[in-house]
Structures are given as structure tokens and as C-alpha cells.
C-alpha positions as CSV (number, residue, x, y, z in Angstrom):
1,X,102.6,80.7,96.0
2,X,103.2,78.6,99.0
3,X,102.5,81.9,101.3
4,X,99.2,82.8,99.4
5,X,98.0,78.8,99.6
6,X,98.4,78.7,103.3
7,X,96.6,82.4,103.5
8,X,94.3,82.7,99.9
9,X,93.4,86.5,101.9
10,X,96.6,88.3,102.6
11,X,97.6,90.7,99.7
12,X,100.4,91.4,100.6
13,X,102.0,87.7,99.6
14,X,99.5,88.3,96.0
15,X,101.4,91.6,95.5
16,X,104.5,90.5,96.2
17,X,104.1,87.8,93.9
18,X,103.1,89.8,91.3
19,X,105.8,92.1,91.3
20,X,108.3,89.3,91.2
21,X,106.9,88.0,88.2
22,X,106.6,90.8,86.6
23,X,110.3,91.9,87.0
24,X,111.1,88.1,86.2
25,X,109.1,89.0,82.7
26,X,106.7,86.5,83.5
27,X,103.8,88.2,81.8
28,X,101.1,85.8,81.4
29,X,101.7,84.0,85.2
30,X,101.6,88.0,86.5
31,X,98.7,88.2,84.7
32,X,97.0,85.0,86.5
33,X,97.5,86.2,89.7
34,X,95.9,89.3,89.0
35,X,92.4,87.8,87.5
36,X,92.8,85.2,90.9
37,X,93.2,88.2,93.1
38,X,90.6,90.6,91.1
39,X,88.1,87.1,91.8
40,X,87.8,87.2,95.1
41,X,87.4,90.3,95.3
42,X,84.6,90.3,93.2
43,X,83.1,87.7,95.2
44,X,83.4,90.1,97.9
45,X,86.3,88.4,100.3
46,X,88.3,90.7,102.0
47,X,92.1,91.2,101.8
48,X,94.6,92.2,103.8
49,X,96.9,94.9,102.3
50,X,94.6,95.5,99.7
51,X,96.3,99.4,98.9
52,X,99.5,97.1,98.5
53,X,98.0,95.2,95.6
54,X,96.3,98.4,93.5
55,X,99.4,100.0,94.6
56,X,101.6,97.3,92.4
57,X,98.7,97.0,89.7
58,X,99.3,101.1,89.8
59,X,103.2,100.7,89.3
60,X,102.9,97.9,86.7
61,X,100.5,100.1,85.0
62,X,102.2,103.3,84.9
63,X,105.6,101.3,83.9
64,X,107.0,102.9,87.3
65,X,109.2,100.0,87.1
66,X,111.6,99.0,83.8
67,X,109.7,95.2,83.2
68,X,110.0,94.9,79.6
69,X,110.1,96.7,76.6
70,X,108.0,99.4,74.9
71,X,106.0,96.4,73.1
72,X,105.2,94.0,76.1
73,X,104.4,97.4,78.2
74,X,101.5,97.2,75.4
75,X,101.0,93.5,75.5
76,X,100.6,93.5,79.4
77,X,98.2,96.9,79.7
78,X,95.7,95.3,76.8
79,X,95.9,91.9,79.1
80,X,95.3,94.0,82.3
81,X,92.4,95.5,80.6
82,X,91.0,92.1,79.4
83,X,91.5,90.8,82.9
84,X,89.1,93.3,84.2
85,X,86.7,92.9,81.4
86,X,86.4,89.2,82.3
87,X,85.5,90.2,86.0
88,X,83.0,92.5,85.1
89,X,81.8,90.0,82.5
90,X,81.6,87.4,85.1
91,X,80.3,89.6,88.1
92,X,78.4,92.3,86.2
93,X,76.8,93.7,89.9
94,X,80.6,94.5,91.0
95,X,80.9,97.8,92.4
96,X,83.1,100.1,94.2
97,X,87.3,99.5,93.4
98,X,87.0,97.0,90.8
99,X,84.2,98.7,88.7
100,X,86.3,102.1,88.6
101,X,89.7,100.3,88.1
102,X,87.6,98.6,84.7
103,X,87.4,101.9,83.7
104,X,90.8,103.2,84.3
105,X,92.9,100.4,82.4
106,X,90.8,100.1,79.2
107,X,93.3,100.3,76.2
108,X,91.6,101.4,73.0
109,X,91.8,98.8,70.5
């Protein structure tokens, strides 16, 4: 959190810090940095290593890694879905990655 406050634009510390609290079963925090990272974005700043943070989204998605069980696997796909519901809520006019990343991770409900 320290490396992301110091530069808010570098992906690679966001995706980093994502993985770790993913594997440290930190759902929710995980989750947080994802909607941060998913705003800017959407507000159209750029980021460094950006392929390194759809790359982890990718892997936490496809349960590439062993996180949790079969249930929170669930838990955190429907909260990944929600995220990006929220963004396109909140910045309906998004386009290009985030728009078709929306429609990848919807979870039926």
C-alpha cells in the first residue's frame, strides 16, 4: 500500500497487492483494490503494467491459483462481477477493457 501511495499509477505494486491478498484470503480488501484500480481507469489515468493487473484479475478469476475453497471461489467471482457493475454504473460512457471485462465476469444470479 505504501508502494501504490507513493506511485497511485504503477500496476504492477496494485497487482502485486492483489495477489497477496488474495492468497492471504483477504477477500473483501482484494476486492477494494480492485474497484480502486478499475476507478482510475475508468477515469481514464493510465497504468503502468496494466497486462500485469488483468493478467492477476484473469488468474484470480479462472482459480489458476488455490485461494480458497469451492464456496469463496463463488463468493469472490459474484463480488468481481459486482465491482464491475458499480464502474459501469458510475462511468456508464466507459469503453474499451473495462466495458468487455463487465461482460466477461458476470455471474448469473
Amino acid at each position: 500500500r505504501h508502494q501504490i501511495a507513493l506511485e497511485p499509477a504503477n500496476g504492477n505494486y496494485r497487482a502485486d497487492l492483489m495477489h497477496q491478498l488474495m492468497i492471504e484470503r483477504r477477500f473483501d480488501d482484494a476486492i477494494q483494490v480492485l474497484g480502486e484500480t478499475m476507478r482510475l481507469l475508468a477515469k481514464g489515468e493510465r497504468l503502468s503494467y496494466q497486462d500485469k493487473v488483468w493478467k492477476e484479475l484473469d488468474s484470480t478469476w479462472s482459480h489458476q491459483y488455490v485461494y480458497g475453497t469451492q464456496t469463496e471461489i463463488l463468493e469472490v467471482r459474484q463480488k468481481i462481477g459486482e465491482t464491475f457493475e458499480a464502474i459501469l454504473k458510475d462511468y456508464p460512457a466507459v469503453q474499451g477493457e473495462i466495458r468487455q471485462r463487465a461482460s466477461r465476469y458476470q455471474v448469473p444470479k
